[in-house]
C-alpha positions as CSV (number, residue, x, y, z in Angstrom):
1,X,73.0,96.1,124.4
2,X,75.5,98.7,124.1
3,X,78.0,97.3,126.2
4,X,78.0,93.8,124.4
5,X,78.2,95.9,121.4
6,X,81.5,97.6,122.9
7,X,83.1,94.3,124.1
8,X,82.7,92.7,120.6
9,X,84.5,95.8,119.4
10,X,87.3,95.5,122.0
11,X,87.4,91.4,121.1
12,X,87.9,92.1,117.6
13,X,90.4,94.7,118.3
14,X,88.6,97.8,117.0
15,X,88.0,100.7,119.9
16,X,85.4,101.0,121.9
17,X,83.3,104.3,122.2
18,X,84.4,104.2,125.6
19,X,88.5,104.0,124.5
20,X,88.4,105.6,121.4
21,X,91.9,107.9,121.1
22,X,91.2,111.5,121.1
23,X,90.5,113.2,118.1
24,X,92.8,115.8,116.6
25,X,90.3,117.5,114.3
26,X,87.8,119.9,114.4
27,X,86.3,117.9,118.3
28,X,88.9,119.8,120.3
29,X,89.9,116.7,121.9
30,X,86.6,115.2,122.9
31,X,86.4,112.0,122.4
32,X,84.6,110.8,119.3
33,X,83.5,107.7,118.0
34,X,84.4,107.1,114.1
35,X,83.0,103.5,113.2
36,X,84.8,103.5,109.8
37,X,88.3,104.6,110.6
38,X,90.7,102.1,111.3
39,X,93.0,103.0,114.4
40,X,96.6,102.5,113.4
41,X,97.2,101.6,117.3
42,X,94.9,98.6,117.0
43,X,95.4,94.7,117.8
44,X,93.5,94.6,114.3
45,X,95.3,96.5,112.0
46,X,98.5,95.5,114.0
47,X,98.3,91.9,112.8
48,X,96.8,93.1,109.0
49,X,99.9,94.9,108.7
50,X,102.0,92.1,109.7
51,X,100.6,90.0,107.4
52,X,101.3,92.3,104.4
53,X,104.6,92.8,105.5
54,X,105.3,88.9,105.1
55,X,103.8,89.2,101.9
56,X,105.9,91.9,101.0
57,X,108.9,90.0,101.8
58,X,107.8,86.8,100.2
59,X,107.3,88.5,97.1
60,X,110.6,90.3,97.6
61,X,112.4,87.3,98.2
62,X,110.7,84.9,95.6
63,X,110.5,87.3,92.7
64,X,114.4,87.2,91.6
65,X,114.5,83.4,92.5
66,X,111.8,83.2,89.5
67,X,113.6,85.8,87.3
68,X,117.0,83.9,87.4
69,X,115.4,80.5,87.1
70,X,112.8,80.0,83.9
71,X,112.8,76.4,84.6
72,X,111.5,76.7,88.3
73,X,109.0,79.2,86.7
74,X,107.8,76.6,84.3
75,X,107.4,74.3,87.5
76,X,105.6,76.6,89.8
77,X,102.9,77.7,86.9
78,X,100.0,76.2,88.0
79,X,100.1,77.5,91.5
80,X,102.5,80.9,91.6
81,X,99.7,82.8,89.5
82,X,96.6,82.3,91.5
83,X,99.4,82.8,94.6
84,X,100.5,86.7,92.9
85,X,96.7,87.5,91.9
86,X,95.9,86.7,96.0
87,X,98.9,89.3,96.7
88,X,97.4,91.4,94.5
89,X,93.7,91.6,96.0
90,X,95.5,91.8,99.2
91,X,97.4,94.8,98.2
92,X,94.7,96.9,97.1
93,X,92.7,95.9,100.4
94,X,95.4,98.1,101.7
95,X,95.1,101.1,99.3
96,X,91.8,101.0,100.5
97,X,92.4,101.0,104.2
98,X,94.7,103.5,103.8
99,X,91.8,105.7,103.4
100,X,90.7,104.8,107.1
101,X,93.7,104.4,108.6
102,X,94.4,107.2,111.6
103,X,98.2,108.5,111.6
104,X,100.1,110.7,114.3
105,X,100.3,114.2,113.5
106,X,103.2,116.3,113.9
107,X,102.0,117.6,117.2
108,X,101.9,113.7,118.3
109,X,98.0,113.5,118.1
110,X,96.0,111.1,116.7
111,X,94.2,112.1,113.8
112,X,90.5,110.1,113.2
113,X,88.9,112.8,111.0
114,X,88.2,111.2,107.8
115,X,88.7,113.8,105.9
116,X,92.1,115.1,107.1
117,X,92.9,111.1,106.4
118,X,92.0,111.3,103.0
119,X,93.9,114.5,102.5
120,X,97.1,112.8,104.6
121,X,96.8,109.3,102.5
122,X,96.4,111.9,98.8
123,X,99.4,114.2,99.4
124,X,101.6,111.3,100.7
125,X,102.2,108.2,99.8
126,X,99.3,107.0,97.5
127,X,100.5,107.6,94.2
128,X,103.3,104.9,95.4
129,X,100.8,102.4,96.6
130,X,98.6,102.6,93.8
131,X,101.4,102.1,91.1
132,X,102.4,99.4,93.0
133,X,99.5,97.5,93.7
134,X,98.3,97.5,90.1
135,X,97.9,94.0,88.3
136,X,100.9,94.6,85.8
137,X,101.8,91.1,85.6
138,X,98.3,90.0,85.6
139,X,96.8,92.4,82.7
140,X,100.2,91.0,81.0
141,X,99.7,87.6,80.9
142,X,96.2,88.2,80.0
143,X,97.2,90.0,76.6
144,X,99.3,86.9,75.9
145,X,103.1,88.1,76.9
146,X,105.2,85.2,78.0
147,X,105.5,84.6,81.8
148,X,109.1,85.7,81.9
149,X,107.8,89.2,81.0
150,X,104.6,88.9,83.2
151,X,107.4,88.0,86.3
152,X,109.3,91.0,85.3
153,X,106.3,93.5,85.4
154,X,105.8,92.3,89.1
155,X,109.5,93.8,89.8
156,X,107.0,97.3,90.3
157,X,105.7,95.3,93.3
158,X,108.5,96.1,94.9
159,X,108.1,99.6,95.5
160,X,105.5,97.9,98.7
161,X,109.6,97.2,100.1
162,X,109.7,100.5,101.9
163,X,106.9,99.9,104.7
164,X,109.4,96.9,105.1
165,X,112.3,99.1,105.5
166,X,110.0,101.0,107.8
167,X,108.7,98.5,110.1
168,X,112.4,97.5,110.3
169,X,113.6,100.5,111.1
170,X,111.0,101.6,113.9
171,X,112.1,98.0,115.0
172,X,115.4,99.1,115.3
């Protein structure tokens, strides 16, 4: 039973018990199974990130095409707001994984403890990711301001650039 359990874990990209990275907290190196932290090495969170970074540059791209061009805004009403509120929800699903997500120390270790995540996620970068993954636009258009304003709010979105620039640059 345990070992179908660990293959479906390897199928869906998450690691295994058996594969699990070292730990660089408090476990000395043994090797420690953390079922809620999401390994920043894995097939899973590999093709999540992807994803946002598409989104990231579709809503980089399309956002001025919008601004300049009120009439196309008018024409793309119907479907661009349920499209940006999608972004949205998929945005925060990131804040929150940020919260599980293992990083590389300085001492090139990977750090699982969930605490020492937390701490990591706090003192870096989520001030950022929060200001930018808040509705603006959204709680805009809901107290009545005109779209044109609503498509401006969404310019804060673009703070979510720089893991672009990032994944570019380790690219490179």
């Amino acid at each position: 039973l345990i070992s179908k359990a660990c293959q479906q874990l390897v199928r869906l990209g998450l690691p295994s018990p058996s594969r699990a990275p070292a730990a660089g907290g408090p476990g000395g190196g043994q090797q420690v199974y953390r079922p809620w932290v999401i390994y920043h090495t894995s097939s899973a969170w590999t093709t999540f990130h992807a994803m946002f970074i598409f989104f990231t540059v579709w809503d980089a791209l399309l956002l001025p095409v919008f601004l300049v061009d009120t009439e196309l805004l008018d024409k793309a009403q119907p479907w661009i707001w349920p499209v940006f509120c999608f972004l949205d929800v998929v945005y925060f699903i990131r804040v929150a994984f940020h919260f599980r997500e293992s990083f590389t120390n300085s001492n090139s270790a990977i750090v699982d403890e969930p605490n020492l995540i937390r701490l990591h996620y706090f003192a870096g970068e989520f001030v950022f990711d929060l200001i930018a993954s808040w509705p603006h636009d959204l709680v805009a258009l809901v107290l009545g301001t005109p779209s044109i304003t609503a498509m401006e709010l969404r310019l804060i979105k673009l703070l979510n650039v720089r893991y672009t620039l990032h994944a570019y640059s380790a690219y490179i």
